[in-house]
VEXKEDO-767167 format. One record per residue: x, y, z of N, C-alpha, C, O in turn. Coordinates in pm, whole numbers, plus 32768, in hexadecimal, padded with zeros to 4 digits. Layout:
! VEXKEDO-767167
XYZXYZXYZXYZ;...
! end
This chain:
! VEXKEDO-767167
8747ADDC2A9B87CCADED2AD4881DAE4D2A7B8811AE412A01;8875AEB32AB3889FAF2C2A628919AF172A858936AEE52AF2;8984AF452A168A0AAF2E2A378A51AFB529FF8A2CB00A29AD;8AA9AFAA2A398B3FB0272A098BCEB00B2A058BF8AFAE2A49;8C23B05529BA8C80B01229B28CEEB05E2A368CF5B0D82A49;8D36AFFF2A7E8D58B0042B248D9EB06A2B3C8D9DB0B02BA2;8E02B0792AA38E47B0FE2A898DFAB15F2A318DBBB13E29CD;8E06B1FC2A6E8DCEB2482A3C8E12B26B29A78E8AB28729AF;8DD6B26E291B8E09B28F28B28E43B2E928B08E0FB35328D2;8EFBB2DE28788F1EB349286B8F51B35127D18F8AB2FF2789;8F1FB3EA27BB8F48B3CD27198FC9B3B526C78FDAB39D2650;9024B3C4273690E2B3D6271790DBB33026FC9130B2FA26B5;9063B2DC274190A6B25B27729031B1F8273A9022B183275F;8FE9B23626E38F63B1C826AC8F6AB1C226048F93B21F25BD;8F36B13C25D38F25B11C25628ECAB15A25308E5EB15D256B;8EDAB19C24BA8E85B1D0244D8E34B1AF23CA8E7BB1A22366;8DC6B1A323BC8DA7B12D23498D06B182232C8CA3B1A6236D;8D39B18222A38C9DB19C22558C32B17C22898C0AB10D2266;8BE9B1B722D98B4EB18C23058AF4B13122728ADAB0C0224A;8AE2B1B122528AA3B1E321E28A86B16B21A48A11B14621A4;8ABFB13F21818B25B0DD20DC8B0CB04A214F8AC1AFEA2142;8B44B05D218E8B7EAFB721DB8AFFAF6322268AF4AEE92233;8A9DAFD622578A41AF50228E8A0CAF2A221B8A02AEAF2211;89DDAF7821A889C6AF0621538A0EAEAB212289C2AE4B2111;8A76AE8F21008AC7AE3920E48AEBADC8212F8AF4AD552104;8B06ADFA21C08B1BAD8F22208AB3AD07222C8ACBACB22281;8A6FAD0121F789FEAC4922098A1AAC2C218D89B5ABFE2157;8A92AC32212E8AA2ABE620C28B6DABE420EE8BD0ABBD20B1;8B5BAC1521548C0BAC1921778C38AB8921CE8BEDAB75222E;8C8DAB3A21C18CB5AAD0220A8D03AAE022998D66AB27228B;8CF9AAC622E18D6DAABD23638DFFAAD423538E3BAB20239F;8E23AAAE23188EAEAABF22D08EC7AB57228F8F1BABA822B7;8E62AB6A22188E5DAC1821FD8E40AC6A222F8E5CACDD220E;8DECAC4022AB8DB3ACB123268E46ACD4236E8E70AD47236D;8E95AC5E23B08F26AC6624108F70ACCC23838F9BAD3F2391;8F70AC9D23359010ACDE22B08FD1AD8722B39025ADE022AA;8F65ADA322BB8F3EAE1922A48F44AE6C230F8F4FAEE522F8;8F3CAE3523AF8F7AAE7124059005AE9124189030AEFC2443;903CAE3C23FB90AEAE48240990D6AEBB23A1911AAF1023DA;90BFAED8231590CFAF2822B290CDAF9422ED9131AFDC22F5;9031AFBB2333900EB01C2379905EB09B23D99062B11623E5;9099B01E24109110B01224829167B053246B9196B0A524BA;91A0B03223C79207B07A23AB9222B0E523749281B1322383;91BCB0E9232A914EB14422EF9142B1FF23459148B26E2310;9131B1DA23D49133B230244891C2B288246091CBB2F3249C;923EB232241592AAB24B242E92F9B2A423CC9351B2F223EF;92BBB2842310930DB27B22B9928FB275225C9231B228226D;929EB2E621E39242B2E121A89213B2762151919BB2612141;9294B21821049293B18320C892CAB13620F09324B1522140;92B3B0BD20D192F3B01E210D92E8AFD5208892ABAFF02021;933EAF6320AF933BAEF320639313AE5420A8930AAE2C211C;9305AE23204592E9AD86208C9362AD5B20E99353AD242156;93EBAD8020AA9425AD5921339420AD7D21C59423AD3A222C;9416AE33219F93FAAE47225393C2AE17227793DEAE0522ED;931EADBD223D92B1ADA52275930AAD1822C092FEACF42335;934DACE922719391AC5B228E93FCAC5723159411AC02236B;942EACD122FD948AAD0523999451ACF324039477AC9F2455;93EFAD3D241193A8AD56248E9330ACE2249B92F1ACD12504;931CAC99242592AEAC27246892E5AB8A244892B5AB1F246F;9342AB9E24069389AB0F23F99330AA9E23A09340AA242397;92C3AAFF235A9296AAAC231A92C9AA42229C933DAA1F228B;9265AA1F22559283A9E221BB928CAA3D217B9226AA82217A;92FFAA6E212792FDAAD820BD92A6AACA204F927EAB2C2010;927FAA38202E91F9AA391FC69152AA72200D90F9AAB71FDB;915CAA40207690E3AA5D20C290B4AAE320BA9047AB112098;9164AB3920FD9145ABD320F39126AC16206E90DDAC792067;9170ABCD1FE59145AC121F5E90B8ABCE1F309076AC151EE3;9086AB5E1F4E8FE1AB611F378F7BABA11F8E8F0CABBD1F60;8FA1ABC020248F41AC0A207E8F4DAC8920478EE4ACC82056;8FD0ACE81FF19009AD7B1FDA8F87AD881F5D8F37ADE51F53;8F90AD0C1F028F6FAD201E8F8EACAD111E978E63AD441E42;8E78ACC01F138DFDACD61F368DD9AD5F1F6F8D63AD711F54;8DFEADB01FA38DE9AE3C1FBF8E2EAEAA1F6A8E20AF1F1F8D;8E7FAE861EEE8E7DAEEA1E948DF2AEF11E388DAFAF501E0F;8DE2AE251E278D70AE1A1DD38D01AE5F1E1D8CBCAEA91DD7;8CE0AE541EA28C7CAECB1EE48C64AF651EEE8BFFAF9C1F1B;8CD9AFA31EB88CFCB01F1EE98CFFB0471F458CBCB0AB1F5F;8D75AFEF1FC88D4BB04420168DEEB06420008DFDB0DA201F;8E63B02F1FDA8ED9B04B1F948EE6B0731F148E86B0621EC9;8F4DB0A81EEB8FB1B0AB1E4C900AB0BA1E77902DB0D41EEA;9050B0A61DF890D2B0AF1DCC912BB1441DF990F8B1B01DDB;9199B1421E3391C0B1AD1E9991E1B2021DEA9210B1DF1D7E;9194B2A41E3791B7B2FD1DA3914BB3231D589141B38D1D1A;90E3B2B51D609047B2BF1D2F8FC3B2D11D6A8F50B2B81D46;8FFEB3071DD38FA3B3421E328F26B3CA1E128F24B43C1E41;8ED0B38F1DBA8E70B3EB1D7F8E11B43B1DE98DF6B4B21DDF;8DE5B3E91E4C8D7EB3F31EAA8D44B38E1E888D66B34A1E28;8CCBB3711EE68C7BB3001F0E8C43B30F1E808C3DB3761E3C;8C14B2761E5B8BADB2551DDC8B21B2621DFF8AF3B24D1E6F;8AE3B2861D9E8A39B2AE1DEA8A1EB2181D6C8A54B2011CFF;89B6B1CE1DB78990B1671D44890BB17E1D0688C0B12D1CD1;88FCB2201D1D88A3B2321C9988EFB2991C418936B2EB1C7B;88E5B29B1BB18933B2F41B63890DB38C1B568899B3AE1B6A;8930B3AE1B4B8923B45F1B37890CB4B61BDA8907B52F1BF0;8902B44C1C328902B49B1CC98863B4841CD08830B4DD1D15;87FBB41E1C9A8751B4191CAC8750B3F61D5987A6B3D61DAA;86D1B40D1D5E86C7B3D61DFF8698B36C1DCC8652B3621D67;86C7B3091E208684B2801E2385E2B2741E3D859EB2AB1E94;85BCB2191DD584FCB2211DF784C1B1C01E4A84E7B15E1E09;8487B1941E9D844BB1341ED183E0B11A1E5F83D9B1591DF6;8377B0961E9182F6B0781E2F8261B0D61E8181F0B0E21E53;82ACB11E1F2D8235B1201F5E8233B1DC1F2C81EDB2401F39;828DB1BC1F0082A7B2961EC8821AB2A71E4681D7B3071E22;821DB2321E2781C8B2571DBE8149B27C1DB88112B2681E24;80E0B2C11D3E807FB31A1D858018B2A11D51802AB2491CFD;7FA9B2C01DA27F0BB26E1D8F7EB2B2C61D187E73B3301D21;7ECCB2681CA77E26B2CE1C467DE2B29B1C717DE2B2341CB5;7D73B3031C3B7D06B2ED1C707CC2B2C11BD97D00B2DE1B72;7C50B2831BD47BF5B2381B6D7BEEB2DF1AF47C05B2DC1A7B;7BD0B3481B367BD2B3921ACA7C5FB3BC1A827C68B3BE1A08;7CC5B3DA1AD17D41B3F71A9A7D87B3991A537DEFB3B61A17;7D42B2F91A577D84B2A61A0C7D2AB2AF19797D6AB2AB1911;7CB5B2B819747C7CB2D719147C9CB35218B37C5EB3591848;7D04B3BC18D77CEEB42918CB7DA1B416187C7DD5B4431816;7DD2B3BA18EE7E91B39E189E7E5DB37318157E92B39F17AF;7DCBB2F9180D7DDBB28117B37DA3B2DA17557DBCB2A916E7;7D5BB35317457D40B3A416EA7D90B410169A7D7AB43F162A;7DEDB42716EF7E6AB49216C57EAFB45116A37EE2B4881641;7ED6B3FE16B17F45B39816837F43B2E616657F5DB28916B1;7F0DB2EB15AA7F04B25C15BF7F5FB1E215DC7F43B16B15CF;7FE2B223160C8028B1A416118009B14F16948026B0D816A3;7FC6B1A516F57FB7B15D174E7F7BB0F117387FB2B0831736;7EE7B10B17217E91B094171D7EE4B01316B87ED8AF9F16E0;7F14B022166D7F41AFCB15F07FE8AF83164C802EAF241628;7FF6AFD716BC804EAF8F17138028AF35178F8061AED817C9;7FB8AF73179F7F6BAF1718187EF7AE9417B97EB7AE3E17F5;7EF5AEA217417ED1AE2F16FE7F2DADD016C47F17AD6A1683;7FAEAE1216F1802BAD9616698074AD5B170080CCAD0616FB;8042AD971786807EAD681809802AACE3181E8054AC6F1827;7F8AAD1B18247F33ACA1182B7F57AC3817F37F53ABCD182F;7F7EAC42177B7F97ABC117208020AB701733803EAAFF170D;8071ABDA178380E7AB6617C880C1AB27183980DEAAB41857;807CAB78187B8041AB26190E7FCBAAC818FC7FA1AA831959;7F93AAC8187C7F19AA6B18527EB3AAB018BA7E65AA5918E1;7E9DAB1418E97E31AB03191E7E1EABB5191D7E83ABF91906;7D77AC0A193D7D50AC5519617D7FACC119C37D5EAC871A2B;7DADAD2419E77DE8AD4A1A687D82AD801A937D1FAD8C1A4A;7D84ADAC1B177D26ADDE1B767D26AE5E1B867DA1AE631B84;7D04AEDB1B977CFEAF5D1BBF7DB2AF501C0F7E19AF841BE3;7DA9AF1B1C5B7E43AF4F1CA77ECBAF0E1C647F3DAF2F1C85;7EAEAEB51C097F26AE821BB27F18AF041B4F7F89AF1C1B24;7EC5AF541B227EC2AF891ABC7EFFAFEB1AEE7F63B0201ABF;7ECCB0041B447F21B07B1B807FB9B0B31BAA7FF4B11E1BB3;7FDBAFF31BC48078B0101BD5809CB00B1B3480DEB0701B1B;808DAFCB1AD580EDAFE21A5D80B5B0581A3580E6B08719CE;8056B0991A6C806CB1051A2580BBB1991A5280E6B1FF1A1B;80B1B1641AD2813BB1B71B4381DFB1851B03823CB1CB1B2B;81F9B1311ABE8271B1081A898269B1751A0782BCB1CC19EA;8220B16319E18207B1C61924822DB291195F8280B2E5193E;81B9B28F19C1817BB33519DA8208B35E1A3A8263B3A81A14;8200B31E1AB48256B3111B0A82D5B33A1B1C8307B3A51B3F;830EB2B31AF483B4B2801AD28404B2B61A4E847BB2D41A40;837EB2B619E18396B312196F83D9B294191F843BB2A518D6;83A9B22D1930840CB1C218E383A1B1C41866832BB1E31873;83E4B19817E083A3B17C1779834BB0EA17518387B0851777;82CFB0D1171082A9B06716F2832FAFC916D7834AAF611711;835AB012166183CEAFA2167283F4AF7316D983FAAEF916E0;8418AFBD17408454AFAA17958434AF49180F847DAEEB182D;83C1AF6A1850833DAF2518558330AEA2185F8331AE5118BC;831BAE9C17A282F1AE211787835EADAA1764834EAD37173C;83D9ADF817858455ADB0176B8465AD55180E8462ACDA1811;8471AD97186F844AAD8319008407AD2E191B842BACD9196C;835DAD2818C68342ACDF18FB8333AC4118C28318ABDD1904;834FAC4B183383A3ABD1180C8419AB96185D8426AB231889;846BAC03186684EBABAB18A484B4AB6B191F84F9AB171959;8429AB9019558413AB5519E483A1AAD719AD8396AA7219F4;8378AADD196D832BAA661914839EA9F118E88393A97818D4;83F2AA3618E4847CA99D18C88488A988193784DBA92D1940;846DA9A0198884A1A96A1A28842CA9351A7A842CA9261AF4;83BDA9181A1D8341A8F81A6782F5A9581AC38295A9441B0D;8344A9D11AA682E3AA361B10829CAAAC1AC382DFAB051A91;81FEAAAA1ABA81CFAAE91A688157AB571AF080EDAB801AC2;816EAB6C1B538104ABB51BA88152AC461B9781C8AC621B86;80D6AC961BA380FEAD511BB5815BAD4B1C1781CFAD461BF0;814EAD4B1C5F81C0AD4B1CDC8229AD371CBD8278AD931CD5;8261ACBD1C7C82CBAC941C8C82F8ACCE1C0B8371ACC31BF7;82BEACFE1BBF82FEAD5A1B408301ADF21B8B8358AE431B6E;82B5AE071BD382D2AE971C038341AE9E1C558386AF041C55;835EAE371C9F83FBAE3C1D1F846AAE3E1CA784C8AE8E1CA2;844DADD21C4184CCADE51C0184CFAE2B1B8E8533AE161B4A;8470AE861B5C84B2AF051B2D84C5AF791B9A8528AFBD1B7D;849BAF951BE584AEAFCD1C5C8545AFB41C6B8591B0121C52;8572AF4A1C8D85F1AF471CBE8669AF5B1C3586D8AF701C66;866CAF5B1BDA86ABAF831B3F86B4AFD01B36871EB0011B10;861AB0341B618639B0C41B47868CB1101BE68699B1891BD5;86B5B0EA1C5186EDB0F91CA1877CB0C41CAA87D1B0DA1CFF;8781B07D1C448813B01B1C3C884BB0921BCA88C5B0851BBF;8817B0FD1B778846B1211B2D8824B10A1A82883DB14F1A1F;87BBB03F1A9F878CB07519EF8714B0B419ED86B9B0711A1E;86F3B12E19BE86A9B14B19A58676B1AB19088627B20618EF;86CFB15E18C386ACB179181A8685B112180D8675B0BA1861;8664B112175F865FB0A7170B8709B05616EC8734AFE316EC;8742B0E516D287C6B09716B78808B00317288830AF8F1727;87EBB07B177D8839B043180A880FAFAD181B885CAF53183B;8780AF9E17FE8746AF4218148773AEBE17A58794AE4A17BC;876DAEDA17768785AE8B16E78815AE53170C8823ADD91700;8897AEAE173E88E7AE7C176988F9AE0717F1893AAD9F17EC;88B0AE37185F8888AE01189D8838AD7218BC8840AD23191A;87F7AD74185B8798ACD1181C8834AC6417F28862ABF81818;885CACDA178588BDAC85171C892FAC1917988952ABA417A4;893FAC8A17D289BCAC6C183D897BABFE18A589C3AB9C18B6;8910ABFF18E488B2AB95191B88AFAAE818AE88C5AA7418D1;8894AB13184B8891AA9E1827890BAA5117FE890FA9D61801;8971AA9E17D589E0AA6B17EA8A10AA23186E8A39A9B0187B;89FDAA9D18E38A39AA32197789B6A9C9198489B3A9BA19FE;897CA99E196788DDA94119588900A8D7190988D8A8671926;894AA8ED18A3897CA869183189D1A81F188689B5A7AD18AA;8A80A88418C28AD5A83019048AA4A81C19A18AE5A7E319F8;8A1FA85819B18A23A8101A6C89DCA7971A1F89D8A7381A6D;89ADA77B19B9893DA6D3197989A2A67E198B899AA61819CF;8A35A6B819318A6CA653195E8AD7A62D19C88B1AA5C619D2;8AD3A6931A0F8B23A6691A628ADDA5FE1AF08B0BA5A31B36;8A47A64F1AE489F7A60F1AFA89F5A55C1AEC89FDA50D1B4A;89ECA5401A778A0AA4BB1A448A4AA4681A9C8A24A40D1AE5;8AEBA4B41A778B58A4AA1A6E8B51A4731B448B73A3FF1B58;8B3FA4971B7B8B39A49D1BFD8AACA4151C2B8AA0A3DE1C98;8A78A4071BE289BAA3F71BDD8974A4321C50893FA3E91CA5;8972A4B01C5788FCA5291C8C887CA4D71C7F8822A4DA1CD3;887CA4821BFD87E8A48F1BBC8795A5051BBB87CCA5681BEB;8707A5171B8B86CDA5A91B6186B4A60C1BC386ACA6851BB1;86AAA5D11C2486B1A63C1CA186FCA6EB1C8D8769A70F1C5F;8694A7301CC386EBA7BB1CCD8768A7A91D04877DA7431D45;87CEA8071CF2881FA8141D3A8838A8481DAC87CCA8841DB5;8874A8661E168864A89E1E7788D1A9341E54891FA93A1DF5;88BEA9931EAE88F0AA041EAC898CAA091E9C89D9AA561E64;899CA9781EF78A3EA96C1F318A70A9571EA78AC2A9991E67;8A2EA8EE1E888A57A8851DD88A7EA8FA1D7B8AE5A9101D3A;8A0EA93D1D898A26A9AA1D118A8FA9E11D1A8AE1A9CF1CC0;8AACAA2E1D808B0FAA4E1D808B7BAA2E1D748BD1AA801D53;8BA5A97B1D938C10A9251DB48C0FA9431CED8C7CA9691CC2;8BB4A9351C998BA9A9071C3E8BF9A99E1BE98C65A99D1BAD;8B97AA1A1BFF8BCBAA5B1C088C82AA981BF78CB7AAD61B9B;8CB3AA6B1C6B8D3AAA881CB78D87AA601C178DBFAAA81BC4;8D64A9A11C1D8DD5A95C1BC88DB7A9721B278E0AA9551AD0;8D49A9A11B118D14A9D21A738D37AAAB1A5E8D70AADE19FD;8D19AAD31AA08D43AB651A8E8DCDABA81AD08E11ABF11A88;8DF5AB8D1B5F8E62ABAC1B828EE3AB771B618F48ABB01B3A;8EC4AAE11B7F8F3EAA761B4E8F66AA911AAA8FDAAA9E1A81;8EF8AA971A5E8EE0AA7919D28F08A9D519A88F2AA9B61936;8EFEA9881A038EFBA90D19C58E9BA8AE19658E22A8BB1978;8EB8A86E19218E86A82F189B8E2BA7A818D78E49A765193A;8DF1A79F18AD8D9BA70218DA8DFAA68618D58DD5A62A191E;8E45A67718A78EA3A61F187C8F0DA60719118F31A5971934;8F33A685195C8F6FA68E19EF8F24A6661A378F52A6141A87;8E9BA6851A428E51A6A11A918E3AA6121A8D8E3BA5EA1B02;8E24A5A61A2E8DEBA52A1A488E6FA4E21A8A8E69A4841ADA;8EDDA5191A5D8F4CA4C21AA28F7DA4D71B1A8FDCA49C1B4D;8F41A5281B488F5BA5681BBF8EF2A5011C048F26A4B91C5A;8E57A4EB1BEB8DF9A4961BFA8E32A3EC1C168E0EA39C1C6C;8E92A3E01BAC8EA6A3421BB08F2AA3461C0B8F62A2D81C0B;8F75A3B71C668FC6A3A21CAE8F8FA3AE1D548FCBA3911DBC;8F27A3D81D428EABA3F01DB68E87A3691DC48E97A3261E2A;8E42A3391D338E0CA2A61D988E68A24B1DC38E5DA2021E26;8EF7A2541D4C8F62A1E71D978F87A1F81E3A8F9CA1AB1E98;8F85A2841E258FB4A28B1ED08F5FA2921F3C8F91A2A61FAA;8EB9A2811F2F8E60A2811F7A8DF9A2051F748DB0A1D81FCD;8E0EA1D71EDA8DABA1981EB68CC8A1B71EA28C5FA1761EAA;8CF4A2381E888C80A26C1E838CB7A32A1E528D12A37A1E65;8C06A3171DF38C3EA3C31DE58C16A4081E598BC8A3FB1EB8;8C7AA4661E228C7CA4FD1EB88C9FA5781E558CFAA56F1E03;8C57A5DF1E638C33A6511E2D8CBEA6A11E868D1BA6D11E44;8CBDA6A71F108D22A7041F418DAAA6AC1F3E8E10A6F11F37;8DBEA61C1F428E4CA5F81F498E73A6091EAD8EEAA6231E9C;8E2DA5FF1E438E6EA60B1DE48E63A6C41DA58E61A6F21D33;8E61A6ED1DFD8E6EA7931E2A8EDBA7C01E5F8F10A82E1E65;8EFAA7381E928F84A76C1EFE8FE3A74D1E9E902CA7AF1E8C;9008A6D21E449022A6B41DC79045A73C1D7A90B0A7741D65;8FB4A75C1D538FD4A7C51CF29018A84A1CF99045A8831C96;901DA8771D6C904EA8C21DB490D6A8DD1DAF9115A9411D8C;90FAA8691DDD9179A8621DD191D3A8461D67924DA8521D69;9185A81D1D0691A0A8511C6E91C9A8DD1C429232A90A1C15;913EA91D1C649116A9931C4791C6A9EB1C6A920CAA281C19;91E2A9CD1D02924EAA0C1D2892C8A9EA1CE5931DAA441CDF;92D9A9A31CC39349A9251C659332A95B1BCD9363A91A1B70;92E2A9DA1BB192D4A9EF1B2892D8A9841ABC9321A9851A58;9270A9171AE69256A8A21A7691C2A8CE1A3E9156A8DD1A75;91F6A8DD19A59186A926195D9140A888190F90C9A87918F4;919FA83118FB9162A7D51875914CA73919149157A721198D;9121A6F6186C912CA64118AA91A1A62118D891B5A5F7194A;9210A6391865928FA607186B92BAA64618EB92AEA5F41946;92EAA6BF191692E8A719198692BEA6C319F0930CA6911A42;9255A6B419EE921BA66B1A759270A5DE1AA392A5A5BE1B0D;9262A5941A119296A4FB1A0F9338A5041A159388A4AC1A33;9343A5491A0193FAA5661A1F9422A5891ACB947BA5501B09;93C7A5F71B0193CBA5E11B6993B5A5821BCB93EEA57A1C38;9343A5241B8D9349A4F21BF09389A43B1C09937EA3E31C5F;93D4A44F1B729439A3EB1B4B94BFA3EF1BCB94F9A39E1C14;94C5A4AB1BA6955EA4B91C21952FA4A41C89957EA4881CE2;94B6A4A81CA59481A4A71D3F9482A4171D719484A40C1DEC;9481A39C1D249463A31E1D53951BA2E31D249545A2721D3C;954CA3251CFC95DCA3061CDE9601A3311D679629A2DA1DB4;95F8A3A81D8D962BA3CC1E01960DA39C1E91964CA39E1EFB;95B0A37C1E739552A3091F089599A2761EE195ACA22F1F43;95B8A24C1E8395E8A1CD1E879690A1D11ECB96B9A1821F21;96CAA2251E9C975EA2571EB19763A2741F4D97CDA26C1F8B;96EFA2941F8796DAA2B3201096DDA23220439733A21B2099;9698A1E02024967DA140203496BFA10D202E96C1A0BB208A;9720A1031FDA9793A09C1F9E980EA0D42012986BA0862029;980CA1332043987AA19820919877A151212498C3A114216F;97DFA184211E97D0A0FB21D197BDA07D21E597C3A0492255;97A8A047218497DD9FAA218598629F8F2177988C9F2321A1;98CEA000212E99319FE520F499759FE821C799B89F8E21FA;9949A05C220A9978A086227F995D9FFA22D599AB9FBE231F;98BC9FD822A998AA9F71232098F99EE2230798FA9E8B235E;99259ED822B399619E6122749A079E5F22BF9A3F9DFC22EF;9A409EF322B69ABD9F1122EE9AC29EF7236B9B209EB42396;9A629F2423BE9A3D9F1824429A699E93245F9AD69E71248C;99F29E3D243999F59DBC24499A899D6324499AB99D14249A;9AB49D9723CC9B4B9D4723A59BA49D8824479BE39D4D249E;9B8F9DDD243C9C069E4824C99BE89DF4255C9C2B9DCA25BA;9B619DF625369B3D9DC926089B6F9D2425EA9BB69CE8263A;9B3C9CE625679B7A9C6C25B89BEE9C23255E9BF59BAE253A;9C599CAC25419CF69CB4255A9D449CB625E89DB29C872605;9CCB9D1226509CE59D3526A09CDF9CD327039D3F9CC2274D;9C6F9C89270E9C549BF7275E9C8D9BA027249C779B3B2767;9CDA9B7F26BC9D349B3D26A69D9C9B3526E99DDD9AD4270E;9DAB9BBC26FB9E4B9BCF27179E7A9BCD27A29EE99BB627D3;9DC99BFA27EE9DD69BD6286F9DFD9B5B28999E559B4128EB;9D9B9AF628449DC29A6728759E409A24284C9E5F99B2286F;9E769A5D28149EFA9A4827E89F6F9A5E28639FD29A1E2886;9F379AC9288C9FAB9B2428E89F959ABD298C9FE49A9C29E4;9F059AA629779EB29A4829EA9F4899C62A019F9799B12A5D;9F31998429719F5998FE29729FE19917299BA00498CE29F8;A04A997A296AA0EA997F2984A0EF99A629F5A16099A32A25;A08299D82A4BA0AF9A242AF1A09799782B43A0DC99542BA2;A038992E2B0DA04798CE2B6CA098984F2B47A09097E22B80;A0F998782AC5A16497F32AB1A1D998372AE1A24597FD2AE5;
! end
């Protein structure tokens, strides 16, 4: 079944949006940031910048909603900051074309013999690989790390740093060391330096997802894509401290009685917007917040109480007026 849209596109009168950039992004985008980004779009068509309020004019949304959906598509690139308009980001560095794993070339039994003779680091790299994977490789494992070395042009270190970091994660097969240097060197690391930074910075978000992990009980299970990111959001964008983050946790289960990864998201969030950087910050807010819900409380009982006294002033007075009309 084939469809079209009923009105013919006209360009004076249609939304404009990064091809390019956005379908990838869009299957990690929520319902909520998909609507805020049209609408942006929208206005976008009209006026070269906007702010969260126009977005708020014309869609009547949550003004927090619109600055975390704004701040999920700057974190994408498919926005910035009005003024910093460089051009599109390429997410490999220096302008490389991106590599697939199937780009890579097939040796043949003599040309690998012929690398391992011109150059001993190979072999002494395809023997210090064996010994992380505990086992022998086969003609076509040999072949891909050695398409990572000849290839990709990455260094032994580099390599064998890779495929440790994938030995901490229980994954020690060619494959799965070839996708993920493959994808590093397409993400942009493709030094030693880069890399080294890259590990460092991994194991850091790896310490606080353990415990936030904990903190929630995930138990050891991977995380999911969403998590990461949720995890992500409140550890790199927010910059919040573990110390928020758990109290944010123990105001989640009071009000649900169970943990929740996105309600105590919605929590943090609204922190985030409230510029609460510390514990105290948080616990102060949300001191005024239950002061102010009680004052709300105390206001309509104080009303319903008045009520009560008024209506039966009022039936009093009827029967009063009752009794003197019939003496």
């Amino acid at each position: 079944m084939n469809f079209e849209f009923k009105n013919k596109l006209n360009i004076d009168d249609a939304i404009i949006l990064p091809k390019s950039i956005l379908l990838d992004k869009l299957k990690n985008a929520s319902a909520s940031e998909i609507k805020i980004l049209l609408y942006a779009a929208s206005i976008a068509s009209e006026k070269q910048s906007f702010s969260e309020t126009d977005i708020q004019n014309i869609s009547g949304l949550d003004l927090t909603e619109i600055i975390i959906a704004l701040q999920f598509w700057r974190g994408a690139e498919v926005l910035c900051l009005a003024g910093d308009n460089t051009g599109t980001a390429s997410t490999i560095t220096d302008s490389k074309k991106a590599l697939q794993k199937n780009d890579t070339p097939t040796y043949t039994g003599e040309e690998i013999s012929r690398l391992f003779e011109n150059n001993k680091e190979i072999p002494m790299l395809i023997d210090e690989c064996q010994k992380i994977a505990g086992k022998i490789f086969n003609p076509h494992e040999i072949n891909k790390i050695v398409s990572l070395y000849d290839y990709l042009g990455l260094s032994c270190e580099y390599i064998l740093s890779v495929y440790n970091y994938c030995k901490n994660k229980n994954k020690t097969t060619v494959h799965y060391i070839e996708k993920t240097a493959f994808n590093l060197y397409n993400e942009g690391v493709d030094t030693d330096e880069k890399l080294i930074e890259y590990l460092k910075y991994k194991e850091q978000f790896e310490s606080v997802a353990g415990n936030i992990r904990r903190i929630f009980g995930l138990g050891n299970r991977s995380l999911t894509k969403k998590e990461e990111d949720i995890i992500k959001k409140w550890t790199e964008d927010f910059k919040f401290g573990l110390d928020v983050i758990e109290y944010a946790y123990e105001l989640t289960v009071n009000a649900t009685n169970k943990p929740s990864l996105p309600y105590a998201s919605k929590i943090l969030e609204n922190w985030f917007v409230k510029n609460v950087k510390t514990l105290e910050d948080a616990k102060a807010l949300d001191f005024d917040y239950k002061k102010s819900k009680q004052t709300e409380n105390t206001s309509k009982e104080s009303s319903f109480d008045s009520d009560e006294f008024f209506a039966a002033a009022l039936k009093k007075s009827y029967e009063n007026l009752g009794k003197n009309t019939q003496s």
